[in-house]
PDB file of N, CA, C and O in Angstrom, chain B, residues numbered from 101:
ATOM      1  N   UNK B 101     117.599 125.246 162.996  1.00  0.00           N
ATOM      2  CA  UNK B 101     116.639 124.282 162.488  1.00  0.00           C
ATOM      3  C   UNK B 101     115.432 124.146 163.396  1.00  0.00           C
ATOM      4  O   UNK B 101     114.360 123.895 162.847  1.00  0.00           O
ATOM      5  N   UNK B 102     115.471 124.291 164.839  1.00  0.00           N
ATOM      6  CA  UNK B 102     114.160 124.837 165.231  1.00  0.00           C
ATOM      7  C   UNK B 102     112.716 125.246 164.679  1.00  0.00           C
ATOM      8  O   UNK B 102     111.658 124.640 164.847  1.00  0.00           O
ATOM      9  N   UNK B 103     112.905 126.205 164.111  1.00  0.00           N
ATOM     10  CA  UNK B 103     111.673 126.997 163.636  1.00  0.00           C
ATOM     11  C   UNK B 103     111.394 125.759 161.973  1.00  0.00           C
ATOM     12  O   UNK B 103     110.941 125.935 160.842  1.00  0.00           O
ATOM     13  N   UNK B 104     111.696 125.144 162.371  1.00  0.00           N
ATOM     14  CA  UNK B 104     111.439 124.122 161.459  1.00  0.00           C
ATOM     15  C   UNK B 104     110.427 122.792 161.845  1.00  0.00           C
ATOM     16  O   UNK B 104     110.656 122.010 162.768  1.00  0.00           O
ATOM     17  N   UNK B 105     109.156 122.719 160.841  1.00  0.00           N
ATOM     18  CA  UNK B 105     108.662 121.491 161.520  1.00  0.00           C
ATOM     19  C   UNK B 105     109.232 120.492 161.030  1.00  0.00           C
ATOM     20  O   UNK B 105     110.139 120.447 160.199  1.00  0.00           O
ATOM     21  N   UNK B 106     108.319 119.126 161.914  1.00  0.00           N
ATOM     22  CA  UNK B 106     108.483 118.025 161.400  1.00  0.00           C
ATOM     23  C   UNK B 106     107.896 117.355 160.357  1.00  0.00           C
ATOM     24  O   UNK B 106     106.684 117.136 160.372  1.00  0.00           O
ATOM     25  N   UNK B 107     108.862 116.872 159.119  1.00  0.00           N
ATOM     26  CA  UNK B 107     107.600 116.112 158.483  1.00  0.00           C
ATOM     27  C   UNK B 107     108.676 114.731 158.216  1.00  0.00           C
ATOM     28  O   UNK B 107     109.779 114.432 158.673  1.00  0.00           O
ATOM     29  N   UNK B 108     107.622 114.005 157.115  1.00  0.00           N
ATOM     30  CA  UNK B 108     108.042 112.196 157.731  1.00  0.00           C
ATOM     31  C   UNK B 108     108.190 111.721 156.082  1.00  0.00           C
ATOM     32  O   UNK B 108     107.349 111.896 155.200  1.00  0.00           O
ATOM     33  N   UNK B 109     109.181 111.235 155.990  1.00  0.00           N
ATOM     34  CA  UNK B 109     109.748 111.166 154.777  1.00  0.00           C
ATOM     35  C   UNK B 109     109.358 109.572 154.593  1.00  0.00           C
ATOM     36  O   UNK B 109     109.545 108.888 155.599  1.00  0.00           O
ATOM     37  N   UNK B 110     108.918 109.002 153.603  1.00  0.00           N
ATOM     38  CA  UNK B 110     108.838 107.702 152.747  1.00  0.00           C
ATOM     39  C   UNK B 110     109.749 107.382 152.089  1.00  0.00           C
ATOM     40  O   UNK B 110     109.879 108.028 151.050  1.00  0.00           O
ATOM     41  N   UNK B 111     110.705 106.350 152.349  1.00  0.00           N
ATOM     42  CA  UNK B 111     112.005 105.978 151.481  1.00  0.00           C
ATOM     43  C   UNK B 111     111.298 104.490 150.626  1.00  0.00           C
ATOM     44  O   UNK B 111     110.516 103.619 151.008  1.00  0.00           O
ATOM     45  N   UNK B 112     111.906 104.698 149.522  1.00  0.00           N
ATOM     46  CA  UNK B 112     112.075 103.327 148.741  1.00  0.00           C
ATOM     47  C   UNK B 112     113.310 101.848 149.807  1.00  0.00           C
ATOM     48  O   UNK B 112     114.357 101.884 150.454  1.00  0.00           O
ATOM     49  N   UNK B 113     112.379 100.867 149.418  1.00  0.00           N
ATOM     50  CA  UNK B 113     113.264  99.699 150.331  1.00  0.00           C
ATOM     51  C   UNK B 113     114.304  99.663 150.162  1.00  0.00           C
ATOM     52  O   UNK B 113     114.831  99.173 151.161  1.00  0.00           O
ATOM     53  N   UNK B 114     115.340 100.022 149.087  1.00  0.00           N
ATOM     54  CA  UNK B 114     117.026  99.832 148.794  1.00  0.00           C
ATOM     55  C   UNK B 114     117.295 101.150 149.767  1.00  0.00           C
ATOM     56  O   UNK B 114     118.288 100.860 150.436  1.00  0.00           O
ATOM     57  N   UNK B 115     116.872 102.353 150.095  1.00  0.00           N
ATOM     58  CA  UNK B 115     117.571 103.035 150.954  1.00  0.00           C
ATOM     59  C   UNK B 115     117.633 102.243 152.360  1.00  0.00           C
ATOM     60  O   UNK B 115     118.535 102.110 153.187  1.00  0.00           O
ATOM     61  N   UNK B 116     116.716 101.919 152.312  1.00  0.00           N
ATOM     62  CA  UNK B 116     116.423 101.507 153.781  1.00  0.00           C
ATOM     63  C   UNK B 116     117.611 101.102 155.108  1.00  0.00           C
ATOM     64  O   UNK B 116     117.604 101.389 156.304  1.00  0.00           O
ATOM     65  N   UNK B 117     118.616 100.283 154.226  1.00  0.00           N
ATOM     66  CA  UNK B 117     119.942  99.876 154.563  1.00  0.00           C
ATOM     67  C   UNK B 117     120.554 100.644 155.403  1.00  0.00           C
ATOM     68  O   UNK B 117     121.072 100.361 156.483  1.00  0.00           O
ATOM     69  N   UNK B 118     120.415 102.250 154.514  1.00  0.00           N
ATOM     70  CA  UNK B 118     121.044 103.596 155.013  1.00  0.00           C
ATOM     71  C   UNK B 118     120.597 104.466 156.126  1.00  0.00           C
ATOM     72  O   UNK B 118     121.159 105.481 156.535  1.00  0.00           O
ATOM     73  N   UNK B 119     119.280 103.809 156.645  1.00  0.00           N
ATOM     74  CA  UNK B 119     118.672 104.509 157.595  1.00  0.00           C
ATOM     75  C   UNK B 119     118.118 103.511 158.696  1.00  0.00           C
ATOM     76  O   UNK B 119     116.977 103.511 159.157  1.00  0.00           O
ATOM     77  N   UNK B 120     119.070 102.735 158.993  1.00  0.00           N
ATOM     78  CA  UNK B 120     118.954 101.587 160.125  1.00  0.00           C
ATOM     79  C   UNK B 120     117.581 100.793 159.887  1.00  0.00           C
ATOM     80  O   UNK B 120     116.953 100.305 160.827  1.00  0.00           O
ATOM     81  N   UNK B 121     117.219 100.717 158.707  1.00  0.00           N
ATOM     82  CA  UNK B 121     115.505  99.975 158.064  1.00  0.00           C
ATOM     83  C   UNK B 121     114.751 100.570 158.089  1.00  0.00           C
ATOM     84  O   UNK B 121     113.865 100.317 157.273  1.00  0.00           O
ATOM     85  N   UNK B 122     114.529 101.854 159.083  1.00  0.00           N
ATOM     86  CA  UNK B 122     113.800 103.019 158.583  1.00  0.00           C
ATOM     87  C   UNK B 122     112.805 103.167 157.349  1.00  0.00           C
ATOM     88  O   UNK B 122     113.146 103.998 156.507  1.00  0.00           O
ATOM     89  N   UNK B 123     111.901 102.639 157.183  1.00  0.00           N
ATOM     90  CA  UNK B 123     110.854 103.066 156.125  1.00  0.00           C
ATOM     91  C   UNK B 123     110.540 104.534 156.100  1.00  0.00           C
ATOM     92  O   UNK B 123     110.209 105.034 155.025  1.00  0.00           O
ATOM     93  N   UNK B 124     110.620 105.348 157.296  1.00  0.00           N
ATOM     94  CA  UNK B 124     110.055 106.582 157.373  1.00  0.00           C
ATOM     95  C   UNK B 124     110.965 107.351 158.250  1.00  0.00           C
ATOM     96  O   UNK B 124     111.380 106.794 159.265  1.00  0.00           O
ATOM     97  N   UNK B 125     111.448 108.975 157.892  1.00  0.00           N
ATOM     98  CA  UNK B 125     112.257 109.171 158.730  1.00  0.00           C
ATOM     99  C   UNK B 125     111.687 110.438 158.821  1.00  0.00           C
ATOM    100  O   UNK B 125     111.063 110.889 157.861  1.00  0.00           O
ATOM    101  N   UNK B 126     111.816 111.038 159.798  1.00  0.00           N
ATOM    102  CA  UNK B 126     111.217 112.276 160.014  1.00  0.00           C
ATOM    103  C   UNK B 126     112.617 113.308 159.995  1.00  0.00           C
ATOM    104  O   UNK B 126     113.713 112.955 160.429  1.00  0.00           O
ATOM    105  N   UNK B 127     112.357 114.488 159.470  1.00  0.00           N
ATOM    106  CA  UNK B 127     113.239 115.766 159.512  1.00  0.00           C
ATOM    107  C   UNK B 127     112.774 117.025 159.413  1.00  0.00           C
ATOM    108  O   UNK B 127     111.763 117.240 158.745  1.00  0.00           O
ATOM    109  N   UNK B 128     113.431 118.025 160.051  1.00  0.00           N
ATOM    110  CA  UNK B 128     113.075 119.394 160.021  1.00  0.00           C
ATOM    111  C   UNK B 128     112.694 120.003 158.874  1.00  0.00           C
ATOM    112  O   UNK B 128     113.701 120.316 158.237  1.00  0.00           O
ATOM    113  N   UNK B 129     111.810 120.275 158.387  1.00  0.00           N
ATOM    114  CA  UNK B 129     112.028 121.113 157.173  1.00  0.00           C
ATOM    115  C   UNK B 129     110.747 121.900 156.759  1.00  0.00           C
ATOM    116  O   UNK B 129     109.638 121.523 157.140  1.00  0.00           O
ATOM    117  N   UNK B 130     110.914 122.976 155.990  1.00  0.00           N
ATOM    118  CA  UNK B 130     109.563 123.846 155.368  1.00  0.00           C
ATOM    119  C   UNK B 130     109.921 123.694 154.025  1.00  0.00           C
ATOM    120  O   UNK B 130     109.039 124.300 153.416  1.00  0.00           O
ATOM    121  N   UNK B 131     111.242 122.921 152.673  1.00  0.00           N
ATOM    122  CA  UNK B 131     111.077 122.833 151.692  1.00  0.00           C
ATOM    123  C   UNK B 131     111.650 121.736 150.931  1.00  0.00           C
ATOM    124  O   UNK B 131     112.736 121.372 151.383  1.00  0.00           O
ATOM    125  N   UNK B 132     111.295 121.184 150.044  1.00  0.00           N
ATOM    126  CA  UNK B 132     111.668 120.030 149.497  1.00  0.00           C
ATOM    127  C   UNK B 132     113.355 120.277 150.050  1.00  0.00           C
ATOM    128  O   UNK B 132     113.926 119.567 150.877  1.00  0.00           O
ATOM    129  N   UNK B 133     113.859 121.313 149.440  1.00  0.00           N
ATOM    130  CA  UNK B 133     115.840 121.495 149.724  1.00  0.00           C
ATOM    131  C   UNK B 133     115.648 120.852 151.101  1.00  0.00           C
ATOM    132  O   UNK B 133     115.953 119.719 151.474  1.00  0.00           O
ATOM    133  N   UNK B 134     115.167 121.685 151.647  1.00  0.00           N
ATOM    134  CA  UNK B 134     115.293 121.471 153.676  1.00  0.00           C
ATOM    135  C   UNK B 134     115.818 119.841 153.879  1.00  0.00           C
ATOM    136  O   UNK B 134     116.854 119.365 154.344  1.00  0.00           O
ATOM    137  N   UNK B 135     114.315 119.104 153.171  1.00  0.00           N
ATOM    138  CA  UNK B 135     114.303 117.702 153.000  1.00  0.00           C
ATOM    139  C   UNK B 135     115.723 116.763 152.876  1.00  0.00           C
ATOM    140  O   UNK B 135     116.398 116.220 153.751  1.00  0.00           O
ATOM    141  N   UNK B 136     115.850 116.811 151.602  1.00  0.00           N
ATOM    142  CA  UNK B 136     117.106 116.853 151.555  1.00  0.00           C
ATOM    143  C   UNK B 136     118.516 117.379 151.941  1.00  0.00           C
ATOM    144  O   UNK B 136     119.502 116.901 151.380  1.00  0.00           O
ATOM    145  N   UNK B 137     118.598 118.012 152.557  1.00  0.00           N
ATOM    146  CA  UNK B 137     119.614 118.350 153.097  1.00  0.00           C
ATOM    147  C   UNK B 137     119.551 117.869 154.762  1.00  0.00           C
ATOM    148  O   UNK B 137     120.586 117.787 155.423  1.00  0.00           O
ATOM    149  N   UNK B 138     118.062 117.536 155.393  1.00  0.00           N
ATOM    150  CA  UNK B 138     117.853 117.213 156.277  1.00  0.00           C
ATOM    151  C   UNK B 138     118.208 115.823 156.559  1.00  0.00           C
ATOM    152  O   UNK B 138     118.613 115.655 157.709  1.00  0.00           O
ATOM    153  N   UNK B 139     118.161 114.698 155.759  1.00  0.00           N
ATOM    154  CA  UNK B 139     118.053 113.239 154.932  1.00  0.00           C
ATOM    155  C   UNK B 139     119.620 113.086 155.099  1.00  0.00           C
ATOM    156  O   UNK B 139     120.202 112.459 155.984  1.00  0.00           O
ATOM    157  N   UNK B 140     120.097 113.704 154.189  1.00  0.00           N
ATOM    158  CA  UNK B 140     121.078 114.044 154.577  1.00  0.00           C
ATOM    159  C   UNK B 140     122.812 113.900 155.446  1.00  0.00           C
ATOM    160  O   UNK B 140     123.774 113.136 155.372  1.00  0.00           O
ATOM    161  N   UNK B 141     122.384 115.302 156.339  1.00  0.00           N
ATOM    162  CA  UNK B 141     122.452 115.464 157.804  1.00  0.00           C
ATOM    163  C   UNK B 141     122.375 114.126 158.543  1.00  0.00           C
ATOM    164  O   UNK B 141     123.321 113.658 159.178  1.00  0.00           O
ATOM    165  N   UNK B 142     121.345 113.628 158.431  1.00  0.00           N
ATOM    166  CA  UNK B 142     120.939 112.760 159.607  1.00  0.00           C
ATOM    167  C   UNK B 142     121.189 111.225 159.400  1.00  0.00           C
ATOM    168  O   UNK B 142     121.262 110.384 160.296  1.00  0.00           O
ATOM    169  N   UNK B 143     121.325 110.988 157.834  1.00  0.00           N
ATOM    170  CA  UNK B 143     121.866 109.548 157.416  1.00  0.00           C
ATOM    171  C   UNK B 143     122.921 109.808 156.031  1.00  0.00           C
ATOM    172  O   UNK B 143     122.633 109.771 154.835  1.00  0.00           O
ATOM    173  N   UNK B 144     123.960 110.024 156.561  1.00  0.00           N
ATOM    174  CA  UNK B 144     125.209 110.856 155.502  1.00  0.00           C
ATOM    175  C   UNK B 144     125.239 109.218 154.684  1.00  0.00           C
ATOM    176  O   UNK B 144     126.107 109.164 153.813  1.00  0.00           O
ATOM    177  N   UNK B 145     124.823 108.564 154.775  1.00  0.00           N
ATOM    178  CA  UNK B 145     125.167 107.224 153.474  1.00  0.00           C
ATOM    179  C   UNK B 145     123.968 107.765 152.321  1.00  0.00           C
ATOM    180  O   UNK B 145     123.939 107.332 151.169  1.00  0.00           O
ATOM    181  N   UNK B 146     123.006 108.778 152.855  1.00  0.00           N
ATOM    182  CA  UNK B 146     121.878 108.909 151.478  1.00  0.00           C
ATOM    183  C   UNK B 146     122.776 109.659 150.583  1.00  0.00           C
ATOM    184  O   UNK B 146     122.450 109.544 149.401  1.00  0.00           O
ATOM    185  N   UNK B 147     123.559 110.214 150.746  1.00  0.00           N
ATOM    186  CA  UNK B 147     124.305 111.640 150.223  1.00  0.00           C
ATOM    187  C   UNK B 147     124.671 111.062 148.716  1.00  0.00           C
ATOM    188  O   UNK B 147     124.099 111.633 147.788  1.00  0.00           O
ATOM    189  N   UNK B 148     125.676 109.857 148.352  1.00  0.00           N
ATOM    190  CA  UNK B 148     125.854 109.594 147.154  1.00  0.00           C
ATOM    191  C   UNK B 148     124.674 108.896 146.025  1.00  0.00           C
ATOM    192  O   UNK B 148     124.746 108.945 144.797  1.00  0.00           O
ATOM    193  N   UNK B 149     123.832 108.391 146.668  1.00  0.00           N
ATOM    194  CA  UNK B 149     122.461 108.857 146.295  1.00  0.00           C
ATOM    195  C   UNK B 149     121.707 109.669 145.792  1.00  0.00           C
ATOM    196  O   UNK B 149     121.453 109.588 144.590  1.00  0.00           O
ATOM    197  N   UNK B 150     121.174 110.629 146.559  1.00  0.00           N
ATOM    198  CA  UNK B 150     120.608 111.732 146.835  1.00  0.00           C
ATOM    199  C   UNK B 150     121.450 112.446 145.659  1.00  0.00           C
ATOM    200  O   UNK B 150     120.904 112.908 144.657  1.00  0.00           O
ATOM    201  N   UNK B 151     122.605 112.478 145.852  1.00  0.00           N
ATOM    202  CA  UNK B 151     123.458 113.468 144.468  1.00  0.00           C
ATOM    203  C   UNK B 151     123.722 113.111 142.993  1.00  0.00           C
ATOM    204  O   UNK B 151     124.292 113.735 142.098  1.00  0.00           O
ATOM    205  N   UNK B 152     122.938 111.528 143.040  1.00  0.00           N
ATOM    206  CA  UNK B 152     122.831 110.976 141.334  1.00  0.00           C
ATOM    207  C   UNK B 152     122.006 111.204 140.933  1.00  0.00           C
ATOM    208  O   UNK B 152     121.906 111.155 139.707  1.00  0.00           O
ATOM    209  N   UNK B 153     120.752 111.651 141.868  1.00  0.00           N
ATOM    210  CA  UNK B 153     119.985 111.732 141.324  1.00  0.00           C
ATOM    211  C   UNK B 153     118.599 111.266 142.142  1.00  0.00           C
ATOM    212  O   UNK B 153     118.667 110.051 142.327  1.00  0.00           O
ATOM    213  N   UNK B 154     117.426 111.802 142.666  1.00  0.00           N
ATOM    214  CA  UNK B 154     116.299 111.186 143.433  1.00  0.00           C
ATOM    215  C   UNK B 154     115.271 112.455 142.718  1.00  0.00           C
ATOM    216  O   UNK B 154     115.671 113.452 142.118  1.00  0.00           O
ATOM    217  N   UNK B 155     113.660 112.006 143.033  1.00  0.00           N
ATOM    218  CA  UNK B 155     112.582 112.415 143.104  1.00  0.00           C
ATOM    219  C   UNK B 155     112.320 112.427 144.130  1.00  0.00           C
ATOM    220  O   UNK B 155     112.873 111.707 144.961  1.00  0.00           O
ATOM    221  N   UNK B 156     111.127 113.484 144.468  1.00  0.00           N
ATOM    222  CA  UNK B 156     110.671 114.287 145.407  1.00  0.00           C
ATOM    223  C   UNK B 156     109.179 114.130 145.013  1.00  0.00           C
ATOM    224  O   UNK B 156     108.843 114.653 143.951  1.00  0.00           O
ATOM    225  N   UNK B 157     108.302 113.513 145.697  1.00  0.00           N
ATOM    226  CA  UNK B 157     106.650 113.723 145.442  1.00  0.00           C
ATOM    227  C   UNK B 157     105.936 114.171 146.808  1.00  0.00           C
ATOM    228  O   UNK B 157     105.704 113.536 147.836  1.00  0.00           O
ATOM    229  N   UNK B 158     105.730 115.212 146.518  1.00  0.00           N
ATOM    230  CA  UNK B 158     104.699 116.025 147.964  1.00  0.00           C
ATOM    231  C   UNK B 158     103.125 115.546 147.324  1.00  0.00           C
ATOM    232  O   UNK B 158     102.983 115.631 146.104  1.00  0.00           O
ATOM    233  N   UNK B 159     101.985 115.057 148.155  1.00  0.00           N
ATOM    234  CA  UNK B 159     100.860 114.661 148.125  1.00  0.00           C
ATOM    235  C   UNK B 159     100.800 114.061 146.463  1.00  0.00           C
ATOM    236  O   UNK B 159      99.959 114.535 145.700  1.00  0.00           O
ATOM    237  N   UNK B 160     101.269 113.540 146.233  1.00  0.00           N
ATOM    238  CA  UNK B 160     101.529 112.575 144.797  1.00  0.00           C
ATOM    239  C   UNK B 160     101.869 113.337 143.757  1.00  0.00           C
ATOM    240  O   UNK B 160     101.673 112.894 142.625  1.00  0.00           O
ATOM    241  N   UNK B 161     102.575 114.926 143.986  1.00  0.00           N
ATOM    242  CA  UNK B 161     102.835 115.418 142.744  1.00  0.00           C
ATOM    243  C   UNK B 161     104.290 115.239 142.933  1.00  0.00           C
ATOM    244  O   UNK B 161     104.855 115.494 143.996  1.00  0.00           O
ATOM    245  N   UNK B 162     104.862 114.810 141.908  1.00  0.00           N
ATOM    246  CA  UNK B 162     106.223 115.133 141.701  1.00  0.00           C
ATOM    247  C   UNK B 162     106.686 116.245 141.881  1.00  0.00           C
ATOM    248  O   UNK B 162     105.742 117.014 141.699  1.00  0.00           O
ATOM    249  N   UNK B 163     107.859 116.994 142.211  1.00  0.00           N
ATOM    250  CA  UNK B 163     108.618 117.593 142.336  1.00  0.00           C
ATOM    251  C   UNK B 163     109.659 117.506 141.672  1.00  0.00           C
ATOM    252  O   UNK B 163     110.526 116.696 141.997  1.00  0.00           O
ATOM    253  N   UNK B 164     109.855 118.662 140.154  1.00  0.00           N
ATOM    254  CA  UNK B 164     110.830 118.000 139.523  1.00  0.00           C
ATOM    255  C   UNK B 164     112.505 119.012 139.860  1.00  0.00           C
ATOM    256  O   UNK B 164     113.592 118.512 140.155  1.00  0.00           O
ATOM    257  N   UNK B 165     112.227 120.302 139.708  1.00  0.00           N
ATOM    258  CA  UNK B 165     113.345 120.735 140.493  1.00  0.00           C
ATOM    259  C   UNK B 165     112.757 121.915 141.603  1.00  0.00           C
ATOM    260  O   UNK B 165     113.360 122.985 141.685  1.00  0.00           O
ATOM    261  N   UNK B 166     112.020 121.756 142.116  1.00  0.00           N
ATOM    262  CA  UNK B 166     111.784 123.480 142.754  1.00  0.00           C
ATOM    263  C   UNK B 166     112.010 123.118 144.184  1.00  0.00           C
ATOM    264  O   UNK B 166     111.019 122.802 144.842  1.00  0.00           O
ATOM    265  N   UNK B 167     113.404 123.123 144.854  1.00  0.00           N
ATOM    266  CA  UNK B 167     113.818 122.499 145.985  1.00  0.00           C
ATOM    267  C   UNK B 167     112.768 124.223 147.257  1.00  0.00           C
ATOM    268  O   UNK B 167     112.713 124.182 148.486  1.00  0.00           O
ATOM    269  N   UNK B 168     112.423 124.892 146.756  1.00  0.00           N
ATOM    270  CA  UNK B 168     111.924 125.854 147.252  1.00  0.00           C
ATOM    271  C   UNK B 168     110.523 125.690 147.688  1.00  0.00           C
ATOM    272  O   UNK B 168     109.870 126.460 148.393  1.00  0.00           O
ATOM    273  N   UNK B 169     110.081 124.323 147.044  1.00  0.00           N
ATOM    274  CA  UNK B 169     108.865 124.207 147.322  1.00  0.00           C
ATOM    275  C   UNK B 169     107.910 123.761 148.882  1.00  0.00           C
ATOM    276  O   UNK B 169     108.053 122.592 149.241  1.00  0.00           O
ATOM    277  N   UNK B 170     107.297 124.357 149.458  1.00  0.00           N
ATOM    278  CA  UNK B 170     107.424 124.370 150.542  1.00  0.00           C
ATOM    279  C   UNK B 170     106.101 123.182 151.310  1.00  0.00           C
ATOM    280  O   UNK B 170     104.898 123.122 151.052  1.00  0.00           O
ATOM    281  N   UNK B 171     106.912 122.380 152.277  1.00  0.00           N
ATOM    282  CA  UNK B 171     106.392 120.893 152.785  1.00  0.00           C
ATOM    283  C   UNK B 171     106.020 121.332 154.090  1.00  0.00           C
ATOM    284  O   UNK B 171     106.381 122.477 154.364  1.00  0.00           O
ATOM    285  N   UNK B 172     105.181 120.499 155.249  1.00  0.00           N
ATOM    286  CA  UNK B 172     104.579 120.620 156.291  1.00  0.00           C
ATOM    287  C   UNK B 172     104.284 119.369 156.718  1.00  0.00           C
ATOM    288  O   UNK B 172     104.153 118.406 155.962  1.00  0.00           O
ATOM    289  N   UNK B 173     104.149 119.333 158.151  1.00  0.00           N
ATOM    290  CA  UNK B 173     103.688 117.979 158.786  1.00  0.00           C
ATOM    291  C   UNK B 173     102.830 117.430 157.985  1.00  0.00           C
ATOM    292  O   UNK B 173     103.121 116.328 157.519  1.00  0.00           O
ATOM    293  N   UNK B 174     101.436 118.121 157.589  1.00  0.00           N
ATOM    294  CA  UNK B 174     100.233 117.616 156.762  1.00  0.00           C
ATOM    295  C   UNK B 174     100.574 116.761 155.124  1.00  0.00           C
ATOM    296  O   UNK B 174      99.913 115.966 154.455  1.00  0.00           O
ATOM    297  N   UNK B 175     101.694 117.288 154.972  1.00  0.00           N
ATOM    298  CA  UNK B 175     102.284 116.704 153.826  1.00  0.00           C
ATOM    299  C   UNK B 175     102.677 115.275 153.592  1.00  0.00           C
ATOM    300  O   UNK B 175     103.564 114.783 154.289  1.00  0.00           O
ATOM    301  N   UNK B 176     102.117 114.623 152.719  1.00  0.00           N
ATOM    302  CA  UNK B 176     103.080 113.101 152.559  1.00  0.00           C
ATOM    303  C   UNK B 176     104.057 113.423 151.614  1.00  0.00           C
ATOM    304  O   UNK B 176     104.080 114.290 150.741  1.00  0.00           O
ATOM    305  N   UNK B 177     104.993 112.421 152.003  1.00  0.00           N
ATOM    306  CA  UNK B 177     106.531 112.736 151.238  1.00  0.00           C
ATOM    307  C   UNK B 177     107.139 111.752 150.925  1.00  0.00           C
ATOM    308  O   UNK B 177     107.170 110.894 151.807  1.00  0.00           O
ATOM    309  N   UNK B 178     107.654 111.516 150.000  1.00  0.00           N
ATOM    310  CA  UNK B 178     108.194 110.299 149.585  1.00  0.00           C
ATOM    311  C   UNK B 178     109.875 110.660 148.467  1.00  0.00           C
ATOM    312  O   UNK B 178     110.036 111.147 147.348  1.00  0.00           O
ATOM    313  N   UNK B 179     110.729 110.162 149.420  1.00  0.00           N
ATOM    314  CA  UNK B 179     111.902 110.092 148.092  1.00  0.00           C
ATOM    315  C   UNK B 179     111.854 109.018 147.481  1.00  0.00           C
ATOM    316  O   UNK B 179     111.406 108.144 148.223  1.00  0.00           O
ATOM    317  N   UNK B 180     112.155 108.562 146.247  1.00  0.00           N
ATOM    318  CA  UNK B 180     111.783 108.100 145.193  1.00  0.00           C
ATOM    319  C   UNK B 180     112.844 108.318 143.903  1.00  0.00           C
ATOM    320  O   UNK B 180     113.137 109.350 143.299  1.00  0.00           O
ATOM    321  N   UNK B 181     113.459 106.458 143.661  1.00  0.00           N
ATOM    322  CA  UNK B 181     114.331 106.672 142.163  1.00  0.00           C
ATOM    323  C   UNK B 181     113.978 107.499 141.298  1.00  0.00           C
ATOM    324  O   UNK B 181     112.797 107.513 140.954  1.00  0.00           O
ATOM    325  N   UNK B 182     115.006 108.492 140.667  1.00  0.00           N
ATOM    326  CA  UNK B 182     114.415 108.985 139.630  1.00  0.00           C
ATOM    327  C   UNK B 182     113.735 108.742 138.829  1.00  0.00           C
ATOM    328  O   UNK B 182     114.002 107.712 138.211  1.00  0.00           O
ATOM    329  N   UNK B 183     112.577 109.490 138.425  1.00  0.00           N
ATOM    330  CA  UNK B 183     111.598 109.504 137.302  1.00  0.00           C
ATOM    331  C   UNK B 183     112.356 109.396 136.057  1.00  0.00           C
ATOM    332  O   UNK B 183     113.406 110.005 136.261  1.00  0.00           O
ATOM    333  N   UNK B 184     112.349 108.897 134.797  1.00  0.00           N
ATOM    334  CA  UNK B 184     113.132 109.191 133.575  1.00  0.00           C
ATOM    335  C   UNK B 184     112.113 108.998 132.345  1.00  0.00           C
ATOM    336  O   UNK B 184     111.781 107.819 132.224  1.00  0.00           O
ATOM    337  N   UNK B 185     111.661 109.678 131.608  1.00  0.00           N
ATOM    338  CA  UNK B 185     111.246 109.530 130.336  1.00  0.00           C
ATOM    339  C   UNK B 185     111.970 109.194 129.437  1.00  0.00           C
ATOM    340  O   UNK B 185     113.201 109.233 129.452  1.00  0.00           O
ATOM    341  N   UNK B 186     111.262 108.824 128.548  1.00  0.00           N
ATOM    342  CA  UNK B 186     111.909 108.669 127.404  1.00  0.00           C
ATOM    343  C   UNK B 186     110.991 108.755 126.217  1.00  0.00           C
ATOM    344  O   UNK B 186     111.440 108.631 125.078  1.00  0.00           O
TER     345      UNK B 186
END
């Protein structure tokens, strides 16, 4: 995980609990997956979460599945309740 930068994740206030109040958490990563799996790793209470279901918005675009998509320090990031249409 080295060759990995840092970037700084934006949680919604109900995670917050899960990441010692943490509004912002920083983790290794070059792709949305990284993100998550980084999130993770580092606060294992996001996990049943994270696996019902979350959004991903890099510089205000959503991210709807392309965990390949690739993030950077310069990036804002935000996890975020799922989006749902109807």
């Amino acid at each position: 995980m080295q060759d990995r930068p840092i970037v700084k994740v934006h949680l919604w206030s109900g995670l917050r609990v899960f990441t010692g109040g943490q509004e912002i958490v920083e983790v290794p990563a070059k792709t949305v997956g990284d993100v998550i799996q980084g999130l993770v790793a580092l606060h294992p209470g996001l996990e049943d979460i994270i696996d019902s279901g979350v959004s991903v918005a890099v510089d205000g675009k959503v991210i709807a599945s392309a965990l390949n998509e690739p993030v950077g320090p310069e990036n804002e990031i935000w996890l975020m309740q799922r989006l749902k249409g109807g």
